[in-house]
N, C-alpha and C positions, 0 to 999 in steps of 0.2 A: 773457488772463485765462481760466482752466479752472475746473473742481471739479474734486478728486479725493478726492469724500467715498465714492465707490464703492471705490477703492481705500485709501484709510487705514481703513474699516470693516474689509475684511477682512484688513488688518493687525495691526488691533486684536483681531479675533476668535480669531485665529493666536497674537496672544501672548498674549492670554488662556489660552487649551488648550497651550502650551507651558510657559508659565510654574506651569500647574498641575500638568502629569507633568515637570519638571523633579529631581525629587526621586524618580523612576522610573530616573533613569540609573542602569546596574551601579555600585556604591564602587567596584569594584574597579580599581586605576588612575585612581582620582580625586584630584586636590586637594582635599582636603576643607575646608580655608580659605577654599576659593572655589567648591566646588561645579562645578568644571571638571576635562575629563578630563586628567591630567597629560603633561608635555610633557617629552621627556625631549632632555636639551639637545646630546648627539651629534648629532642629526640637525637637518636643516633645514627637513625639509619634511614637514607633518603631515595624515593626509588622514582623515575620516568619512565614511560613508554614511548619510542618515537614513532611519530605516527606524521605524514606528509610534512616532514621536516621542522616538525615541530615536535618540543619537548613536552608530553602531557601527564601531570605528577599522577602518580596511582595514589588512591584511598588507602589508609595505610590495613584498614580490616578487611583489603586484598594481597598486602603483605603474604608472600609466598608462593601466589597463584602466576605462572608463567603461559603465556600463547605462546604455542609451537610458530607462529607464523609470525612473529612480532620480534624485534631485538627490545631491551631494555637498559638502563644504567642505571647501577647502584654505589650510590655512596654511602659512608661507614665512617663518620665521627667517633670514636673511644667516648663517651661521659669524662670516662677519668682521666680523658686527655686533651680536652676544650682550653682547660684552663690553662695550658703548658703552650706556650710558644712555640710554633712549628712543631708542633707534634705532628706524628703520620695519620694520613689520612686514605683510605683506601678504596679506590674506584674502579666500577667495574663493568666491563660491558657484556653485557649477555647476548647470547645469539641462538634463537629456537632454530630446531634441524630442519624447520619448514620455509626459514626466513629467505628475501631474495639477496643478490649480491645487491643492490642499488639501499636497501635499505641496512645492510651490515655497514657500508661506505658510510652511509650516514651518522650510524651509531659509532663507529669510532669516530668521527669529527667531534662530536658534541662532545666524546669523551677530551679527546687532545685540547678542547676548546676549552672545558670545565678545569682539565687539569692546568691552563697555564692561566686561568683565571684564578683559582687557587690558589697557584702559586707554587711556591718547592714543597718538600715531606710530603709526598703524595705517591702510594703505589698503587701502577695501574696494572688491572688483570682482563684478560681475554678467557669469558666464559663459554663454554659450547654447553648445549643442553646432554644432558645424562654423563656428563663428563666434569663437573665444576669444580673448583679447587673447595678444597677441606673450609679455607676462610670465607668464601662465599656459602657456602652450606651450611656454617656454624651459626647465620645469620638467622635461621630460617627454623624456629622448634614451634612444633611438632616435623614438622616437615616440610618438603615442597611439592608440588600438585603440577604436573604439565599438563593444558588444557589446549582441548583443538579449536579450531578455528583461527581467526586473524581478527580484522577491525573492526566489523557490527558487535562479536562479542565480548571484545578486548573492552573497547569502551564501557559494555557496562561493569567488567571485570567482576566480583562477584554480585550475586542478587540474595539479600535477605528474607527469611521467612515465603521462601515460590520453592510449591509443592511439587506441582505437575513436570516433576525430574524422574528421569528412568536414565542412570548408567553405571557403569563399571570400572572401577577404579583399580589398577595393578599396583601392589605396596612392596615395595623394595626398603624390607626393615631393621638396614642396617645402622651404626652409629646415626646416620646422617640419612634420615627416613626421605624415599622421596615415592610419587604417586602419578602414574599413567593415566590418563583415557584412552579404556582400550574399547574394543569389538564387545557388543551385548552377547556374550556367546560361550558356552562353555569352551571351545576351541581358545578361548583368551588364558586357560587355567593355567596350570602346573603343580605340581606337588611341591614345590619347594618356597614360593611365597604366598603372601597373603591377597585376596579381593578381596574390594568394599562391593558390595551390587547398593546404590543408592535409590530408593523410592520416593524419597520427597519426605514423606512422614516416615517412615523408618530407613534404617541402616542394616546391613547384615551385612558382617564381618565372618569371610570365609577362612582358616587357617587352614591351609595346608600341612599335610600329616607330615614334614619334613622340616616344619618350622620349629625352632628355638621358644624357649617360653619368654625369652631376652624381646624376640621378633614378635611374639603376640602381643606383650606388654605397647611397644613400641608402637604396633600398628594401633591399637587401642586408641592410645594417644592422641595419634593423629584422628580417627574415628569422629572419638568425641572433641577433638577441637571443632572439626568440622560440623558439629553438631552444635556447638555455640554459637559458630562466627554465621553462620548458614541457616541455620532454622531457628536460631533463638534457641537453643535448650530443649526447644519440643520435641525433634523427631524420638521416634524409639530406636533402640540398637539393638540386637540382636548378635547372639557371637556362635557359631558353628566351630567348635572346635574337633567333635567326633562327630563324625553325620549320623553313624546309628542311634547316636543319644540327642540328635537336634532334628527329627524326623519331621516335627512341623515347621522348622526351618526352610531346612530341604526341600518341603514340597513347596515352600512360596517362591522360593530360588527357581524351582523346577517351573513353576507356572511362567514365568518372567525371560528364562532363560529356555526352555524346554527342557525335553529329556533327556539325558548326557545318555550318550552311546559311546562305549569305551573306555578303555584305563586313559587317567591323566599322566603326560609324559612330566618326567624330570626337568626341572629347568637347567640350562646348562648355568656353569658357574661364570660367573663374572670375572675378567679377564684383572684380578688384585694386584696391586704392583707389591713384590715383597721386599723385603730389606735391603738383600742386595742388588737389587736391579737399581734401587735407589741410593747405593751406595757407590755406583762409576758414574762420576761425576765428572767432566772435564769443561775447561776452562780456554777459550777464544777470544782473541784479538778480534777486532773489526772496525774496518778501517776502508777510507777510497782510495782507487790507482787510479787515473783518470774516470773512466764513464765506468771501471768495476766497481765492485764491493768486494772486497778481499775479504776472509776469516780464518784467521791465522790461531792454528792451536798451541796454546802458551802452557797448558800444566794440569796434570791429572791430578787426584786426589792422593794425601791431605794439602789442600790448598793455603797457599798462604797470603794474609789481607795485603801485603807489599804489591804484590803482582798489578793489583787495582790501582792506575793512574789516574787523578784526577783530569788531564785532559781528552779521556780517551773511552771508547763506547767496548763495552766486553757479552761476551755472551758465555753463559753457564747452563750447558744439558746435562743435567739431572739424571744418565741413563733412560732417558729419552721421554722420562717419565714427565717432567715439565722440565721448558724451557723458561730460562732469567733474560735478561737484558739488563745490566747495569750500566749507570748512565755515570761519570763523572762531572764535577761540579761546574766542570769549564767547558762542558760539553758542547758542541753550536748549537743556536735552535733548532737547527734543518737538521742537524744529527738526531735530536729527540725526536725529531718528529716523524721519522726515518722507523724511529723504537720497532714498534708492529711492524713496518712492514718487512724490518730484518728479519725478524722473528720469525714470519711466516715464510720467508725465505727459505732459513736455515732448516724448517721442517721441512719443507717441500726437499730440497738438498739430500736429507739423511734420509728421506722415506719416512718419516715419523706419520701417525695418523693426522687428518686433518684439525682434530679435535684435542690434539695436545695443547694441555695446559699451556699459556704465556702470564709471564708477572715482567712488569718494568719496574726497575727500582732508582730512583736518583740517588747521589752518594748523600748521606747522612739521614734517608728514608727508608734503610734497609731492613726485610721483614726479619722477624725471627728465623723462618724457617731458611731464609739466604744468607744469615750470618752462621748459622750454627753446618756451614756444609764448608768453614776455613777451619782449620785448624786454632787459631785464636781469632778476636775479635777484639779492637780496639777502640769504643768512640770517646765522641767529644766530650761528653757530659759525663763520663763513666771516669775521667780523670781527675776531676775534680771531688769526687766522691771517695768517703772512706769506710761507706757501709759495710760494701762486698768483702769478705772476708773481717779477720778480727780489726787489725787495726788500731786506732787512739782509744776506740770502746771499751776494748778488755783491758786497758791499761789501769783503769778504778773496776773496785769490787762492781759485778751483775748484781743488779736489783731485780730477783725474783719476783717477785709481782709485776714489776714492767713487762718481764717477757711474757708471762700470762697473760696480760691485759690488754698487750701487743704483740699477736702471734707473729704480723709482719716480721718485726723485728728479733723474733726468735728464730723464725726461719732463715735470714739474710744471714744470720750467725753463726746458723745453725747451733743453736741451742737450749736445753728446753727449760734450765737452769744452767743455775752457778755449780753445778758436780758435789752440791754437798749431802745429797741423799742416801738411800741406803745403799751397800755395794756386794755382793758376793758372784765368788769370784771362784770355779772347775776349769781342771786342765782335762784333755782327754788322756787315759793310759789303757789302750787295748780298744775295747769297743763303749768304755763306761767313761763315767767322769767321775772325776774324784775331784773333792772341794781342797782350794789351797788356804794356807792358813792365812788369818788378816795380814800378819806381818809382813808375810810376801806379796801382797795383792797387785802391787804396781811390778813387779818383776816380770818378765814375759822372757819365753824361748822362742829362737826362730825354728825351731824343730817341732816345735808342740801347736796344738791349737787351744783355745780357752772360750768359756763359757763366761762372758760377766751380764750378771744380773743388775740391773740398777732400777730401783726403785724410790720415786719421786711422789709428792702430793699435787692434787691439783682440785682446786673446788670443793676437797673437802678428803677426796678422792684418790685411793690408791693408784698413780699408773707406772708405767712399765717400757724398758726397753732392755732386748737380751741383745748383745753384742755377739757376736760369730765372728771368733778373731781368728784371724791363718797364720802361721808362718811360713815364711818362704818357702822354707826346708821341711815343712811336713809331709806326710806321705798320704797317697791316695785314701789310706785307709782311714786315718785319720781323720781327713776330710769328712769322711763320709760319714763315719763316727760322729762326728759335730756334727753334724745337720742332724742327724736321727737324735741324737740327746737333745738337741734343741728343739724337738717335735715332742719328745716329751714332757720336757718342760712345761712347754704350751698346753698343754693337755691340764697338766697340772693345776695350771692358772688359768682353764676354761678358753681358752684360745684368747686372752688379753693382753698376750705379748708383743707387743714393737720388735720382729727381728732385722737387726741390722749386718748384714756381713761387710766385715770388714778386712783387709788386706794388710799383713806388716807393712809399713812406710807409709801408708797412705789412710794412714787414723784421722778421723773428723774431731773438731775441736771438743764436742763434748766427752766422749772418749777420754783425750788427754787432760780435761779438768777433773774427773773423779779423780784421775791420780794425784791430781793437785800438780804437777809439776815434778812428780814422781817418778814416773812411769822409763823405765827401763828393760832394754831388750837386748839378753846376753845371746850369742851364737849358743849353735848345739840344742842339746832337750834337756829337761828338767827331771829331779832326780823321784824319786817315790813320792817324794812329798810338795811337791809342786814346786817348791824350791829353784828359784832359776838363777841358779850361783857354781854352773861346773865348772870343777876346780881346772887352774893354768897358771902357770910360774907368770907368765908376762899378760896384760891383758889393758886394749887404748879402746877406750870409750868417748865416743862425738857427741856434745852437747850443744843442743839446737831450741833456743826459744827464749822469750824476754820475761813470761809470766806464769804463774800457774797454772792459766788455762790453754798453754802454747807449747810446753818447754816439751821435747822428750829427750829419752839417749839411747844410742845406739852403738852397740859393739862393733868395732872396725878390726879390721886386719892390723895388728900389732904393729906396724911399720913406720918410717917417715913417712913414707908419699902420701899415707890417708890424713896426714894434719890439713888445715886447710887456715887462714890468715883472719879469716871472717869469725871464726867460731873459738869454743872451748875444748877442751880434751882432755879427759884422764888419766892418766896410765899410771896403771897397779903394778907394780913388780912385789916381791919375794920379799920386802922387806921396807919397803917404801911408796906411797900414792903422789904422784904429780899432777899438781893441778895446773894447765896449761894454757895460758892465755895470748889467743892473734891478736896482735896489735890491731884489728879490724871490729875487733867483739866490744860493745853495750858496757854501761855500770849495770844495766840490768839484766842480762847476761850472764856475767860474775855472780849476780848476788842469786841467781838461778844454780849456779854448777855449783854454788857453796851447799844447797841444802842436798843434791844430787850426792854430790861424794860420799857420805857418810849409808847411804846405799848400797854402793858399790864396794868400799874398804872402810876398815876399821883402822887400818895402821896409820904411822904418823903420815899428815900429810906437808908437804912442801910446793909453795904456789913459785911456778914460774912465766919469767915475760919473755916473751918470740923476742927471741937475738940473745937472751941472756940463760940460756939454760947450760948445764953444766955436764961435763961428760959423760958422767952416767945414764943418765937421758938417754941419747945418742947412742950408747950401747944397746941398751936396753930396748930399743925398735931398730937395732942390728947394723946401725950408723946411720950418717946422715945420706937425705935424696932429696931428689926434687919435690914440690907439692906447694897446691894452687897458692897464689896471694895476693890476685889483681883484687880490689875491692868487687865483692856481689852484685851485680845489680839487679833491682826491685825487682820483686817479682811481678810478673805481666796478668793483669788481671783484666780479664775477659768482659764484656760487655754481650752478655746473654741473657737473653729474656727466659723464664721457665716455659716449658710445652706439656703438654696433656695429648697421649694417645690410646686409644682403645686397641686391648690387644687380640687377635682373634685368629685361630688355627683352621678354622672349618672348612676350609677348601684346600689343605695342605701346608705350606709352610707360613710362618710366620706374617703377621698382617697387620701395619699399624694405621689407626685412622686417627686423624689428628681432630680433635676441636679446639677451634682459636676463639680468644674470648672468653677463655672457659670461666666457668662456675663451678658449685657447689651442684647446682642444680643437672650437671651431667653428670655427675657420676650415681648411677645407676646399682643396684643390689643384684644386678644378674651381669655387671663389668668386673673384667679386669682390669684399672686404668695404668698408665706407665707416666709418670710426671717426671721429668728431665728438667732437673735445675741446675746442669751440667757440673756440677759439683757432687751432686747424692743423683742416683736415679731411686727414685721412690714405683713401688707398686703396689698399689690399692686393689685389694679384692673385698668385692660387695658379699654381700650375706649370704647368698643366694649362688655365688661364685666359689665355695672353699673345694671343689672339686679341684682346681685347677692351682693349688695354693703349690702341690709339689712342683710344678711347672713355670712356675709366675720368675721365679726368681734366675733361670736357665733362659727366659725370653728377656730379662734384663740382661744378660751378658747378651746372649745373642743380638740387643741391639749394639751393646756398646761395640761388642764384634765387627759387625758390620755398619758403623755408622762414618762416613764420609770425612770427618773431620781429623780422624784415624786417633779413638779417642783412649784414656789407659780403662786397660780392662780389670785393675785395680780399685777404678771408682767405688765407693760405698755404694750398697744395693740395699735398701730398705722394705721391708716387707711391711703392711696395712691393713687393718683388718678393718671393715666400716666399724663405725660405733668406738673404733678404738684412737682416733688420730692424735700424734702429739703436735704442737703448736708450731713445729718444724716441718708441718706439713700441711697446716691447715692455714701458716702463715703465707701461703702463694696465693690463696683464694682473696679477691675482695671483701668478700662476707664472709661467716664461715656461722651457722645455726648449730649448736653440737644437740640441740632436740629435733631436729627435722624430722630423722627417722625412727621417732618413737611410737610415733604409731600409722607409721606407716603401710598401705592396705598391700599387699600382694597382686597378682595378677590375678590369681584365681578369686581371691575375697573381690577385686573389683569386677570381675564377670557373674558373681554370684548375687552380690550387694546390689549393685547398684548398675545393672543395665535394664530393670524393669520385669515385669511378667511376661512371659511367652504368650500366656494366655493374649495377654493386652496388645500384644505385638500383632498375633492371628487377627486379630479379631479389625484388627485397626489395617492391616495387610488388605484382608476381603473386600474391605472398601476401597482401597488404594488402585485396586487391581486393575488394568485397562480393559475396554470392554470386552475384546474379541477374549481376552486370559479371563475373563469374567465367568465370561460364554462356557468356555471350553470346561473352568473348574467345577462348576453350580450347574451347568449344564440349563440355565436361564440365564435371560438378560436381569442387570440391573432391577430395572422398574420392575418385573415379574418378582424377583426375591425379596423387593423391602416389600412390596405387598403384601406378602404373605403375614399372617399373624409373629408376634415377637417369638416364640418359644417355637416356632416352627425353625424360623430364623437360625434361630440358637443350636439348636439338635441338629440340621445341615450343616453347619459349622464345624461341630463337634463331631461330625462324622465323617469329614474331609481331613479332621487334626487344624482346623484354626480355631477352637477354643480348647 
């Protein structure tokens, strides 16, 4: 229990003085129905600066570029989600580390004012500079730039094609690239990131001998954006990767900056938040007692969507990592509007930094990343839909050309066809595999593991996915055995294999359509010959599914109690097969177990109905017991958006950086990326990444490990290789190019290609140079050296290392 009447006063004060020059804003580009600046619906992304209580739009080819001394707001329309009624919409206030308290008061008014102008589906977020959430960074490629100053140079925000620039740019190049103005100094360095030094007409990009070729690439990037947006294309770039071999680099750096004295220190690392700090999650009531604010702690992690009351305001710390505010839909105004300033409450309360993340979410605006920290997820619009999973769709034959033509839709299915492709099929025995016969191929042991090969067309195109199936009961060794056969495989087929590991119980639908409806899993291990039929006087078999892209069976404990009223069951004895029918099971069900039996036993069979079976039965699972028979109910299907994270070990334990929005276009040839479509976790490694291929698939369990939601570490884990993706994984992207990266340059091909001649660089530097750096290098002024005849010129140049 706090006050935070210090902080709701000067909220109050703020909107007071806001709401009174609000009628100060320029008309021009207003809606005037609503007294808001108008939003014009091609773009997505809308940005202000406040400046004397006025909201002033930033030029969007300053897009990117933040004053430390300025607050900003950014709004973020989806394209893909204009067209959809109340879709979320995501708002955001920025606040430079230079900013005063009078003008942060500001900028959250205009924010709270925008959002109830807007309207609901609206999340709002609290940015602090060098600290911004993953969706406000995603906003921004190449990257973001913090620039000094306040309002003389806020207002021009950037300046095209103006030479007369001398400064130094610190590149922090990670997923989410951003860029300092620092001190003209080598004192600004480090070994461990990149400097720009900017001269107006050239660039020189310093890499630190500790940088990533992932980080060069990256600052690159940024480099030459800034070479676009900023000088038109002209300037030259210049890249120091090794100083002994960029010695005329060097020495222009050196003129600029002077002579470094001393080794350059390590940078310290960056304080990563890893998996599990992001995985203690807890969940708070908050609420008023007269003039307090109570926050009452309701429920650790895995959280469930129940606890959320529609009349009532909750807070969710993240392990301190970001805080939430959820708002219910009956929530009062003065409660929402409360939102921040709980928020900043409750951090000041725990001791969190000042700079922790805040996101507000109203009920039915919730981000992806505040649903996927419940245990399930339920919405409105996810009820009516019969996408997510199989559903009425699989009930008629898959049109293979549809799913190709519509990766979407293969994805949501997960499926990359109809299972009619090619199939072979290795069990492990010892450290090898050995191939089982066609006959058996749908047979599986829960003691064994297995290799299946399935091989599909596409475009003309042989592709590939190797299945890595477990059993429950297998043994460490075994395990281990599969993964290394499976590595050779791959090798085999040039690395164009889709590995998918998969878990007994927890098979992905395509999986169970190659067996057609087949697919059967006896207890025990199989015999020399892959054969998964050991022998047993009694043996009850669970049949579970409607179709042949759904159906499987599994071996149960021979007894009553494992029958259950919803389903079918087998049971083989010594001399006779009962086919067993709950009064709760499908006609399509039945006409599933009918093609199953024949499977399972060869002997006569005899079908019986729940309430009508006959003694021997009953013997034969050792008398009667109890076992389930209320009817099933539906299964709960989750309303989860997929996510995209970059995975990355380099300062110690695991480290995921989210990009929201994603595309095609982030994922990168030097990433590992991790796509959670909370059904498969997919991980993509780029070209450039196979280093890391033994590891990729162990940082997929370790998320599912430690992920909040306390998720099964059963999930399917799908391995990617670039160049190789099936349509179940390319169907999450909006776009998806499968030529993009055909001729794609490298890092090194683009520092060699195409940043220009050094020569050109020198030579165009000498003149650049300021006069006293002029002085000191040529040892004349200016006017004294163009005097001189041209070839004198030239041989001075060339004897300093600028030509």
């Amino acid at each position: 229990m706090y006050s935070l009447q210090k902080i709701q006063e000067t909220q109050k004060s703020t909107q007071k003085t806001l709401y009174g020059h609000w009628e100060s804003f320029p008309r021009q580009g207003m809606d005037t129905n609503r007294g808001l600046p108008a939003i014009e619906s091609h773009r997505d992304l809308h940005i202000w600066i406040t400046e004397n209580l006025k909201m002033v739009p930033v030029p969007e080819r300053a897009y990117g570029n933040f004053f430390e001394e300025h607050c900003y707001i950014v709004l973020h329309v989806p394209q893909s989600l204009k067209a959809t009624s109340g879709a979320p919409k995501d708002l955001h206030y920025w606040v430079g580390k230079e900013a005063g308290v009078e003008a942060q008061g500001t900028a959250g008014s205009f924010v709270q004012h925008l959002q109830e102008a807007l309207g609901g589906a609206t999340v709002q977020h609290r940015e602090a500079q060098g600290h911004e959430s993953a969706c406000f960074r995603s906003y921004f490629r190449p990257g973001i730039i913090y620039r000094k100053g306040g309002l003389a140079s806020a207002l021009k925000h950037v300046e095209t094609n103006v030479y007369n620039i001398q400064r130094l740019l610190h590149i922090r190049a990670g997923k989410h690239v951003s860029a300092s103005e620092v001190e003209l100094s080598w004192h600004s360095f480090n070994k461990s990131d990149i400097f720009l030094l900017d001269l107006g007409k050239m660039m020189i990009q310093w890499n630190g001998p500790k940088t990533s070729t992932a980080e060069k690439a990256r600052g690159l990037a940024l480099t030459r954006s800034l070479q676009d947006r900023e000088r038109g294309g002209r300037a030259q770039i210049g890249v120091v990767d090794d100083e002994a071999e960029a010695a005329d680099l060097m020495q222009i750096m050196e003129a600029v900056l002077g002579c470094r004295v001393g080794n350059l220190h390590t940078a310290m690392p960056s304080k990563s938040t890893d998996q599990l700090q992001k995985a203690n999650v807890r969940l708070y009531h908050v609420y008023e007692k007269g003039k307090d604010v109570v926050i009452q702690e309701l429920s650790t992690c895995p959280l469930a969507q129940d606890l959320l009351q529609k009349e009532d305001c909750y807070i969710l710390d993240q392990g301190g990592f970001k805080i939430y505010v959820w708002q219910g839909r009956m929530t009062s105004l003065q409660e929402k509007k409360a939102a921040f300033s709980r928020a900043l409450g409750f951090i000041q309360a725990k001791g969190y930094p000042s700079y922790t993340n805040v996101e507000v979410v109203d009920e039915g605006a919730e981000s992806a990343a505040f649903k996927q920290l419940f245990r399930s997820w339920s919405g409105e619009q996810r009820k009516n839909k019969h996408l997510r999973g199989m559903g009425k769709l699989l009930q008629v034959k898959l049109d293979v050309g549809k799913l190709h033509s519509h990766p979407e839709l293969a994805a949501q299915l997960r499926m990359v066809d109809d299972g009619s492709g090619k199939v072979e099929v290795w069990y492990i025995q010892g450290s090898r595999r050995q191939p089982v016969d066609p006959m058996h191929h749908g047979q599986l042991c829960a003691g064994n593991c297995y290799l299946v090969l399935y091989t599909y067309q596409k475009m003309g195109l042989d592709q590939y996915i190797l299945y890595l199936w477990q059993g429950l009961q297998a043994t460490a060794h075994e395990i281990k055995a599969l993964k290394g056969n499976a590595e050779e495989l791959d090798l085999q087929y040039h690395g164009a294999l889709v590995q998918e590991h998969v878990t007994m119980g927890s098979e992905p639908p395509h999986f169970l359509a190659i067996f057609q409806g087949q697919l059967v899993i006896f207890q025990g291990s199989a015999g020399h010959n892959g054969k998964g039929q050991p022998e047993s006087a009694t043996r009850l078999f669970h049949v579970r599914g409607t179709d042949s892209y759904n159906t499987w069976t599994l071996e149960v404990p021979a007894r009553a109690s494992a029958l259950n009223s919803n389903d079918i069951f087998l049971l083989a004895t010594a001399s006779l097969c009962y086919l067993w029918f709950g009064k709760g099971c499908s006609g399509d069900q039945r006409e599933m177990a009918r093609t199953v039996v024949t499977v399972i036993s060869r002997k006569d069979k005899e079908m019986v109905l729940e309430g009508q079976e006959p003694p021997h039965f009953w013997e034969a699972l050792g008398g009667r017991a109890p076992y389930p028979s209320s009817k099933r109910l539906p299964e709960d299907v989750s309303d989860f958006q997929p996510r995209l994270f970059e995975c990355s070990i380099q300062t110690g334990p695991l480290v995921l950086t989210e990009v929201v929005f994603f595309s095609q276009e982030d994922l990168d040839k030097y990433d590992v990326m991790l796509l959670d479509t909370w059904e498969e976790i997919f991980l993509w490694l780029g070209a450039a990444a196979s280093e890391w291929k033994q590891e990729a698939v162990a940082w997929g369990r370790e998320y599912l490990k430690t992920h909040p939601a306390g998720r099964s570490l059963a999930t399917p884990i799908v391995l990617v290789k670039q160049g190789h993706e099936p349509p179940t994984f390319t169907g999450w992207f909006h776009t998806w190019d499968p030529y993009k990266w055909t001729n794609n340059q490298s890092y090194e091909e683009v520092v060699e290609g195409g940043m220009g001649a050094v020569s050109a660089i020198s030579e165009r530097t000498a003149s650049y140079l300021s006069d006293s750096d002029f002085q000191d290098i040529f040892g004349k002024s200016k006017e004294e050296f163009y005097s001189m005849a041209k070839w004198r010129q030239q041989q001075q140049k060339k004897q300093l290392g600028f030509f």
